[in-house]
KOLTIMI-483407 format. One line per field, with one value per residue: residue number from 0; residue in three letters; x, y, z of N, C-alpha, C in turn. Coordinates in Angstrom, 2 decimals. Example, Ala and Ser with C-alpha at 12.3 -4.5 7.8 and 13.67 -1.06 7.14 Angstrom:
residues 2
seq = [0|1];
type = [ALA|SER];
nX = [13.19|12.85];
nY = [-5.69|-2.25];
nZ = [7.80|7.08];
caX = [12.30|13.67];
caY = [-4.50|-1.06];
caZ = [7.80|7.14];
cX = [13.20|12.90];
cY = [-3.30|0.03];
cZ = [7.80|7.87];
END
This chain:
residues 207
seq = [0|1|2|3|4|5|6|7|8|9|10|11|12|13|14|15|16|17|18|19|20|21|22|23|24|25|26|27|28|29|30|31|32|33|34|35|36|37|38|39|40|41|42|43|44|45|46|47|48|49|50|51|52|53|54|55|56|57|58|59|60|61|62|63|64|65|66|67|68|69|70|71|72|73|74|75|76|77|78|79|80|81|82|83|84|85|86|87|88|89|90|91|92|93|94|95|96|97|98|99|100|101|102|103|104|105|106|107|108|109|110|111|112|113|114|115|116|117|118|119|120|121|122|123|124|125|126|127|128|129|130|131|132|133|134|135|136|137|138|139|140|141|142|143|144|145|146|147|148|149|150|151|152|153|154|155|156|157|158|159|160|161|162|163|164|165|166|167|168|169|170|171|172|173|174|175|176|177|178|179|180|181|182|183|184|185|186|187|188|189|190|191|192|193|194|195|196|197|198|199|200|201|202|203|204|205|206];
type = [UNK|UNK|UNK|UNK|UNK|UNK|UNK|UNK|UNK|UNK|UNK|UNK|UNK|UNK|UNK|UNK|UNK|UNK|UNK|UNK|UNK|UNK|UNK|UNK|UNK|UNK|UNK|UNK|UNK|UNK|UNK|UNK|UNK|UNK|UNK|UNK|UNK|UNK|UNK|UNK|UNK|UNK|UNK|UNK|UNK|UNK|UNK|UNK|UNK|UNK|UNK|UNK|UNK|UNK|UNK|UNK|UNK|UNK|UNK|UNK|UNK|UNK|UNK|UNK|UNK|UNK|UNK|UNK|UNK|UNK|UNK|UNK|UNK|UNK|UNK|UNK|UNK|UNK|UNK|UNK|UNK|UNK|UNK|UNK|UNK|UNK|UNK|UNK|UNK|UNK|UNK|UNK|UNK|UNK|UNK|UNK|UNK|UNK|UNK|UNK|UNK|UNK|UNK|UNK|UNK|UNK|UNK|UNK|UNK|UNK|UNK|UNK|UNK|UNK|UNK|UNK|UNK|UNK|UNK|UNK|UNK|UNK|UNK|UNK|UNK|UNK|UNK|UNK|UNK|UNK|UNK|UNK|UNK|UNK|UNK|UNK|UNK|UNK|UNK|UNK|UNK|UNK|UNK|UNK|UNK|UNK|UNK|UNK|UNK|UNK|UNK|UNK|UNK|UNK|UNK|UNK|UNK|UNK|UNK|UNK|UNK|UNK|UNK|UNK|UNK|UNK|UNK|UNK|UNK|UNK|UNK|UNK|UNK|UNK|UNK|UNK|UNK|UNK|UNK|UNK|UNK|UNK|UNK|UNK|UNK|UNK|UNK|UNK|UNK|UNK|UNK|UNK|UNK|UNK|UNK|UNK|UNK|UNK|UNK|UNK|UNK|UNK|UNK|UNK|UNK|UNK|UNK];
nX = [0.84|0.39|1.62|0.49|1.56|2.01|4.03|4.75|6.55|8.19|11.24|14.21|12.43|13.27|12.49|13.25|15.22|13.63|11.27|13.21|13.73|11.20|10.54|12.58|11.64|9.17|9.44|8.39|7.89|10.19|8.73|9.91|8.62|10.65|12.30|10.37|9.66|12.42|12.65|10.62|10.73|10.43|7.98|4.61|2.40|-0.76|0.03|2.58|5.95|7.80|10.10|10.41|9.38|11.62|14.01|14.15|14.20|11.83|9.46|7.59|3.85|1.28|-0.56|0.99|2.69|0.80|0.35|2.62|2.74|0.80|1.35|3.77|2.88|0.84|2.39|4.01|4.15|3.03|3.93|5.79|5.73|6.93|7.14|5.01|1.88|2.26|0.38|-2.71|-4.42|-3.10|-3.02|-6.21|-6.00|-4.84|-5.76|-8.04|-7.07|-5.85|-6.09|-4.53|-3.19|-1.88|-1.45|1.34|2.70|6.05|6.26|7.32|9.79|10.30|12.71|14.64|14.23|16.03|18.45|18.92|18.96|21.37|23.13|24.26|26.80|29.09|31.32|33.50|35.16|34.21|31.34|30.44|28.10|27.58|27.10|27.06|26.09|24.46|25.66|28.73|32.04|35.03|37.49|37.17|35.80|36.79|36.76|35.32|35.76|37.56|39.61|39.28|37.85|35.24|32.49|29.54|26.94|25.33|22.58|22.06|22.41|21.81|19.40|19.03|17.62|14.99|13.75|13.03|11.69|9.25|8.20|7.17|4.96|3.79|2.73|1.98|0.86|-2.08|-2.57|-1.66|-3.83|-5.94|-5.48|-6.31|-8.71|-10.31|-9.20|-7.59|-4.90|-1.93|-0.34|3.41|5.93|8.26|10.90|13.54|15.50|16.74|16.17|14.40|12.44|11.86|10.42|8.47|6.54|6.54|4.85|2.16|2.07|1.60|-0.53];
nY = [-1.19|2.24|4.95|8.33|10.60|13.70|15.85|17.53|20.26|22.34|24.37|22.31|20.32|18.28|17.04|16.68|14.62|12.39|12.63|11.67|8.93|7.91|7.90|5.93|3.74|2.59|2.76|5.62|8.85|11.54|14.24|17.70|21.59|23.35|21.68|20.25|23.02|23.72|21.68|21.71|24.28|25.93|25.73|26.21|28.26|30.35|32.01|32.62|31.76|29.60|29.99|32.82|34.32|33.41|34.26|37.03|37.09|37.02|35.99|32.76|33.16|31.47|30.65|29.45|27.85|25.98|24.55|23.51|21.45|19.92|18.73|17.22|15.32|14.47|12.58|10.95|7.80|7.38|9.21|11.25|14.45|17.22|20.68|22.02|22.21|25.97|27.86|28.17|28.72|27.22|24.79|24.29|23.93|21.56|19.62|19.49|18.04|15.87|12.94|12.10|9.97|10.02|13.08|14.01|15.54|16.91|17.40|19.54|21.38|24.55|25.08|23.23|23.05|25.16|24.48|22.65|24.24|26.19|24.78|23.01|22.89|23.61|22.55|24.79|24.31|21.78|21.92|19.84|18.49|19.05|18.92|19.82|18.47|16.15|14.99|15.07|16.06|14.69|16.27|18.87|21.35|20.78|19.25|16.05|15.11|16.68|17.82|20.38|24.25|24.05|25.92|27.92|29.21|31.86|32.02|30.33|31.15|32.46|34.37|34.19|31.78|32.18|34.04|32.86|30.38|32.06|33.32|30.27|29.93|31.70|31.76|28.75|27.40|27.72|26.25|23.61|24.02|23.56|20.77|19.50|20.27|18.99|15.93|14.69|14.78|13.57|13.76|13.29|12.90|14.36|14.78|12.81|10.31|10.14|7.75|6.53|8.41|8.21|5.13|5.64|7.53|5.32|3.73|5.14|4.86|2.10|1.65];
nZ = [0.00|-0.82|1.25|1.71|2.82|5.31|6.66|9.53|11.29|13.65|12.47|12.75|14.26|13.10|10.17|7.98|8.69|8.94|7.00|5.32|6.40|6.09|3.68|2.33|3.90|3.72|0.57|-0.76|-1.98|-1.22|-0.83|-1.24|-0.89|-2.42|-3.98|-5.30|-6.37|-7.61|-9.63|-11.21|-12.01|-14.74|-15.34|-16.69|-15.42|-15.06|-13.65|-14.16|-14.69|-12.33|-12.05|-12.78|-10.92|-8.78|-9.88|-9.96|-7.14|-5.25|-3.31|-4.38|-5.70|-3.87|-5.65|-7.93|-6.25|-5.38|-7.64|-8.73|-6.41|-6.59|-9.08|-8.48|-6.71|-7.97|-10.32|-8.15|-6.54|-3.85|-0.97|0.85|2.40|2.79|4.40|3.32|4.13|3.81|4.64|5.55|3.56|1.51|3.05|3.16|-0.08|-0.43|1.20|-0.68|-3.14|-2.61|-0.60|2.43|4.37|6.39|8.76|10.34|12.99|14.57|17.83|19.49|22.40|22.43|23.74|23.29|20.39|19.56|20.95|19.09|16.68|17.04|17.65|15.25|13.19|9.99|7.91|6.66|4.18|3.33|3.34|4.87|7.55|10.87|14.56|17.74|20.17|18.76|16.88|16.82|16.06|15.35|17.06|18.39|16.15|14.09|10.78|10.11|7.58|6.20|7.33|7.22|8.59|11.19|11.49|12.86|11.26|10.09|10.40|12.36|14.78|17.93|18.16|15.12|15.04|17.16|15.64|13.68|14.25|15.51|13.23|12.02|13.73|13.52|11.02|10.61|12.88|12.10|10.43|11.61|13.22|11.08|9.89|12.86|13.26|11.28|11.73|11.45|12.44|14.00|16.75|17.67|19.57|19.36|21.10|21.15|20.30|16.58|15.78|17.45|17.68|14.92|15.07|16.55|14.78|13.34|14.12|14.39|11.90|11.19|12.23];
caX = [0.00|1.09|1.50|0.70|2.24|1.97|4.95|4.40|6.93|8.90|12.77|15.08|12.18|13.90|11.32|14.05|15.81|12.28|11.26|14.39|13.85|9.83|10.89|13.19|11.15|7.39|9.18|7.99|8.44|9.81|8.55|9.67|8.37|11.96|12.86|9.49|9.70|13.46|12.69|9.52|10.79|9.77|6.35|3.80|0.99|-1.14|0.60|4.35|6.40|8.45|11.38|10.62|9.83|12.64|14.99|13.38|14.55|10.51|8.30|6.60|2.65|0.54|-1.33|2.28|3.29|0.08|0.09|3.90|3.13|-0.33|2.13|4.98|2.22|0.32|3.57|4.11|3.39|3.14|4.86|6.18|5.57|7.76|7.71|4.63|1.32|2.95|-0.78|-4.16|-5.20|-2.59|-3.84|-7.37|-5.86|-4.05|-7.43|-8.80|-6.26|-5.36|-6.87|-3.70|-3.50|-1.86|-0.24|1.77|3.40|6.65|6.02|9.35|9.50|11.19|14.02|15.17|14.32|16.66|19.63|19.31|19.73|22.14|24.42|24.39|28.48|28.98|32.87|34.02|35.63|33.55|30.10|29.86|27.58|27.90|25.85|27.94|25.23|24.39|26.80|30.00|33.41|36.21|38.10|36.29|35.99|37.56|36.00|36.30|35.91|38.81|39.90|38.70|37.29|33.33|32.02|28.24|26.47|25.06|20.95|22.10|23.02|20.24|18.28|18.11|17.31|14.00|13.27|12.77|10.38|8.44|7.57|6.87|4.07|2.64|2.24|1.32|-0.48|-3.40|-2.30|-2.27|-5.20|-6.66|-5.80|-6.75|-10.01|-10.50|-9.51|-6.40|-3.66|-1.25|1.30|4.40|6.89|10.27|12.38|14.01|16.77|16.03|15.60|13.20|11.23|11.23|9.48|6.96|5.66|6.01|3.39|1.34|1.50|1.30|-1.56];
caY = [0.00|3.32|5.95|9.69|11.07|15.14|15.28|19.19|20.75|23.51|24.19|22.18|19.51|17.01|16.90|16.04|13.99|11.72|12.45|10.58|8.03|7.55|7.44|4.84|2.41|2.35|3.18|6.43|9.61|12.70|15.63|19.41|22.04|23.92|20.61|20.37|24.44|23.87|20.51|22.47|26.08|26.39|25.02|27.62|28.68|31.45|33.50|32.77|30.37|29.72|30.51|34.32|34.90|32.87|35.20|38.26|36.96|37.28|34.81|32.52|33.21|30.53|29.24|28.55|26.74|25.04|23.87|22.70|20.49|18.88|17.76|16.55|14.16|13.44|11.46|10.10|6.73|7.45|10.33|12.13|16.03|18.28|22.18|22.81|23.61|26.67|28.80|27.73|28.09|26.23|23.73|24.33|23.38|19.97|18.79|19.31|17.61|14.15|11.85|12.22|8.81|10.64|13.96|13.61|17.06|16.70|18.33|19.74|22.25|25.59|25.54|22.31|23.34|26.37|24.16|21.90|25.22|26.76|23.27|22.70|23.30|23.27|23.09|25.68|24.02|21.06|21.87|18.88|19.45|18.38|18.83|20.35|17.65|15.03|14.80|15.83|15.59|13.63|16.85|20.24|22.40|20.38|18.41|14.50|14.24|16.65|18.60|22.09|24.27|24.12|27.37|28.45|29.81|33.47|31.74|29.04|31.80|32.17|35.35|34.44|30.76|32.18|34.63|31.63|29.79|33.14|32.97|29.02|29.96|33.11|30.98|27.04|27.47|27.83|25.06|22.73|23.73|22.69|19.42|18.84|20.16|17.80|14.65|14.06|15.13|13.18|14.47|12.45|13.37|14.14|15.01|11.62|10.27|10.39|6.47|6.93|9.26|7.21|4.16|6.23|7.77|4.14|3.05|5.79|4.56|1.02|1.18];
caZ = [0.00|-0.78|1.71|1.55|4.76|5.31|8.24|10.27|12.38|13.44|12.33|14.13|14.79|12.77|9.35|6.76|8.99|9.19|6.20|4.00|6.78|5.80|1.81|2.32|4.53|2.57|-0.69|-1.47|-2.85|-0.07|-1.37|-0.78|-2.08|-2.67|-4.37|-6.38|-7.52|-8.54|-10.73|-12.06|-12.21|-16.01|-15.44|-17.02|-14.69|-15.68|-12.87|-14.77|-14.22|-10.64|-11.96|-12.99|-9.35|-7.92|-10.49|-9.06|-5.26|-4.62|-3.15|-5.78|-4.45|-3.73|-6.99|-8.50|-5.35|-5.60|-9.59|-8.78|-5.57|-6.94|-10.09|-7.89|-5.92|-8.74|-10.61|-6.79|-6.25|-2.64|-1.26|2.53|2.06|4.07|4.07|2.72|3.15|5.39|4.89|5.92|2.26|1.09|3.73|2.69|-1.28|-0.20|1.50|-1.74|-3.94|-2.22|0.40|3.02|5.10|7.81|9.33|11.92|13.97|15.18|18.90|19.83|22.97|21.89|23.87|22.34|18.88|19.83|21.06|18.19|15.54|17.25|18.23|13.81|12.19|8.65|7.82|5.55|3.10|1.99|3.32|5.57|8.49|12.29|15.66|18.93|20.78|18.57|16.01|17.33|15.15|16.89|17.37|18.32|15.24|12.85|10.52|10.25|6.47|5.24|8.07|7.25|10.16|11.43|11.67|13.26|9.88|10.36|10.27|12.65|15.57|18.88|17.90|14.11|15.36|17.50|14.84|12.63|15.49|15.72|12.00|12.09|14.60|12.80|9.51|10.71|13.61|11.67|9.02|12.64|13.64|9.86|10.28|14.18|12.84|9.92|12.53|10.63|12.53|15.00|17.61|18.12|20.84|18.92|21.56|21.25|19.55|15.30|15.59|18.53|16.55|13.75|15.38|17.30|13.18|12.37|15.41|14.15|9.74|11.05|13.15];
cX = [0.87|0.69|1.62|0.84|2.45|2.88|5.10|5.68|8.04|10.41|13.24|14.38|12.30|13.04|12.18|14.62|14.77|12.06|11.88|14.48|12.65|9.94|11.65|12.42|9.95|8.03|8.38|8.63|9.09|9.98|8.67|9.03|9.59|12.53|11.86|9.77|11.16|13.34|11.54|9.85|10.24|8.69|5.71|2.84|0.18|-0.65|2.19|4.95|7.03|9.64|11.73|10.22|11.06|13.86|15.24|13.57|12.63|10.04|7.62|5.24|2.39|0.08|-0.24|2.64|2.46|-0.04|1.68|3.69|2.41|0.60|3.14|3.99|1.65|1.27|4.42|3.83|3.76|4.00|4.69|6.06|5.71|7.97|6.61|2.75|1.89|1.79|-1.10|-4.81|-4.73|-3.27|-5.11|-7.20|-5.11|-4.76|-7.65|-8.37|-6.10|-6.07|-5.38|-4.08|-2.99|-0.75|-0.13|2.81|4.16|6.28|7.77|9.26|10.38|12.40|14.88|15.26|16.27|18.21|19.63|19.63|20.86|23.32|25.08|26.45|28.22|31.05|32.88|34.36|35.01|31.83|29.57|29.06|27.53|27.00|27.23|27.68|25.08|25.12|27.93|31.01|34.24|37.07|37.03|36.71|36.66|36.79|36.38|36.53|37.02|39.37|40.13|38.21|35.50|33.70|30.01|28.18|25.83|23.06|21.04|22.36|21.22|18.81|17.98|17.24|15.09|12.87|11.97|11.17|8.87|7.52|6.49|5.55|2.99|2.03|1.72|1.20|-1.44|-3.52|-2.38|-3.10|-5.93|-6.99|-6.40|-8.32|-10.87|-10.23|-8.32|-4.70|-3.51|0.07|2.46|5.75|8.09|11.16|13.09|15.23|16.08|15.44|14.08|12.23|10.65|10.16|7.95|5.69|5.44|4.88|2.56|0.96|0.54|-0.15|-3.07];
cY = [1.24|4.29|7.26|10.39|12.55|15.35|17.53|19.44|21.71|23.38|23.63|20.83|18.01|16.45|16.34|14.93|12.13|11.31|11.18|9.15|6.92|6.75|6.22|3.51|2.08|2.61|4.56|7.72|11.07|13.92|17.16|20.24|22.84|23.10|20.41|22.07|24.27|22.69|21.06|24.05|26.52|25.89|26.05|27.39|29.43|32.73|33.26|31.14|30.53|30.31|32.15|34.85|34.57|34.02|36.27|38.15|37.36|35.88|34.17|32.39|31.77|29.84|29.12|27.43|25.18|24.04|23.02|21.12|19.38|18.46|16.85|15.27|13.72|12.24|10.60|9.18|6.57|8.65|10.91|13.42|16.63|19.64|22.72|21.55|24.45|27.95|28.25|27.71|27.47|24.46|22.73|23.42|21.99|19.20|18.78|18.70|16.39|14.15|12.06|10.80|8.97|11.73|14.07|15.12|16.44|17.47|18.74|20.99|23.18|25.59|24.41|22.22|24.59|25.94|23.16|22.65|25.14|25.70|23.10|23.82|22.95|23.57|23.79|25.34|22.63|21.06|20.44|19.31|18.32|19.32|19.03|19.09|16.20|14.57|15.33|15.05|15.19|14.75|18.01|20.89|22.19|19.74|17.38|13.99|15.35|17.69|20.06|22.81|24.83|25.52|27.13|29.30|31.21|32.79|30.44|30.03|31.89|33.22|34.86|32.75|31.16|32.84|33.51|30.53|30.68|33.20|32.08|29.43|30.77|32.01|29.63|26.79|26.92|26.28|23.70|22.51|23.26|21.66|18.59|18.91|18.93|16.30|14.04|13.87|14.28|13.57|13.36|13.20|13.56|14.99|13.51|11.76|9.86|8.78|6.04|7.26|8.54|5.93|4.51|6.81|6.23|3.12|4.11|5.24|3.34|0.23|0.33];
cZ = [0.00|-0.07|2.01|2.85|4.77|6.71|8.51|11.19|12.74|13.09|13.44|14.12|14.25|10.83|8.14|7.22|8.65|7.93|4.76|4.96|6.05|4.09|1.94|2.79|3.84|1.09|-1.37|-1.71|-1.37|-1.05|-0.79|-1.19|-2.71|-3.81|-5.91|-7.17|-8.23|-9.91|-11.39|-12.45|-13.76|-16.38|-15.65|-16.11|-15.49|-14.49|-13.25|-14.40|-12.64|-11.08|-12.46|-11.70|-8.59|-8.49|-9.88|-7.55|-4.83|-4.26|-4.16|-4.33|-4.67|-4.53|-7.68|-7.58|-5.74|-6.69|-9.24|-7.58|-5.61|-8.33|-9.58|-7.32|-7.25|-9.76|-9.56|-6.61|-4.85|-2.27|0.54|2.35|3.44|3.42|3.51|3.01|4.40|5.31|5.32|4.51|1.37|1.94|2.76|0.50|-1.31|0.12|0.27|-2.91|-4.00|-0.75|1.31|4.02|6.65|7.82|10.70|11.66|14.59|16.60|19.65|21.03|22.47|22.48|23.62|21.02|18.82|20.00|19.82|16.87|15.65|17.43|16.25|13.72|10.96|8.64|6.24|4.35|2.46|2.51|4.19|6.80|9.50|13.19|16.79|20.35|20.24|17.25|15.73|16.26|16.37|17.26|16.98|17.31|14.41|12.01|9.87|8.66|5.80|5.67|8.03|8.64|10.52|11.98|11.77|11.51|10.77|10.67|11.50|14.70|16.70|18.22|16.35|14.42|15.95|16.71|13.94|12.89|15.78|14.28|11.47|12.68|14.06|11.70|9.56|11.89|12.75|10.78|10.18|12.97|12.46|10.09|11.70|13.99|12.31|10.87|12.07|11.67|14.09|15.67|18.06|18.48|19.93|19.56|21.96|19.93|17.32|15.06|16.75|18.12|15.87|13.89|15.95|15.76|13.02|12.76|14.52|13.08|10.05|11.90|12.30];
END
């Protein structure tokens, strides 16, 4: 059986990590939408394509997002969707598109979302990325695949970290409350370890 999985939750609360876990184990598709607008960017709408807003550094609005993410599922034979719907009428257009078999909300408390930004390294020179907490290099501030030096990114720092959380809340709130409405939506604890997590979604698919 193929499963359409809608996975919710704030930066930090692990959604890609999950995600590429979910695709792998049922076989299906994990869908972004960042991922869908760049493999569609010259898809015609009647509001342009994505890629003359993306050019433009603007937001692509909503009925582009929408025309790109109902094509990405509909060539899906099953599919995990992370990052998006991040309205309420995007929401409101994903109800109306596909049957969803379940969304599950990571629940993450903020000041763990907050140490799990801010803990993230990326080393300088080949883009590898490490965890201060849970994916430490064998030597502080080095990094283990070609000994360049980890550096904190400028979006990874505390204030732009809560900024980020402050946003999350303004914009999918509402897109939570959608689905708690509708009867759809399940909360699973992810302050656990990413394999932890993973079994607790997979009690939820396999129920």
């Amino acid at each position: 059986m193929s499963h359409r999985i809608l996975l919710l939750g704030a930066p930090g609360a692990g959604k890609g990590t999950q995600s590429a876990k979910l695709a792998d184990e049922y076989g299906v598709e994990h869908v972004t939408t960042g991922d869908a607008l760049r493999a569609n960017k010259d898809m015609e709408t009647e509001y342009g394509t994505p890629r003359s807003f993306m050019e433009a550094g603007e937001l692509v609005p909503d009925p582009v997002v929408n025309e790109i993410v109902e094509a990405a599922l509909a060539d899906a034979d099953g599919f995990v969707l992370d990052g998006y719907p991040r309205n309420p009428d995007q929401a409101e257009y994903l109800s109306s598109i596909t049957d969803l078999d379940a969304v599950i909300y990571l629940a993450v408390d903020d000041e763990v979302l907050v140490d799990r930004l801010t803990g993230r390294r990326v080393c300088d020179d080949c883009g590898a990325n490490f965890h201060v907490d849970f994916q430490p290099p064998e030597e502080a501030g080095v990094c283990d695949d070609c000994g360049g030096e980890l550096i904190q990114r400028d979006d990874d720092t505390e204030e732009t970290a809560r900024e980020r959380l402050e946003v999350f809340y303004e914009n999918t709130e509402p897109v939570i409350d959608h689905f708690r409405d509708e009867g759809d939506l399940v909360e699973v604890d992810g302050e656990a370890t990413p394999d932890e997590v993973f079994e607790r979604i997979r009690g939820v698919l396999d129920e």
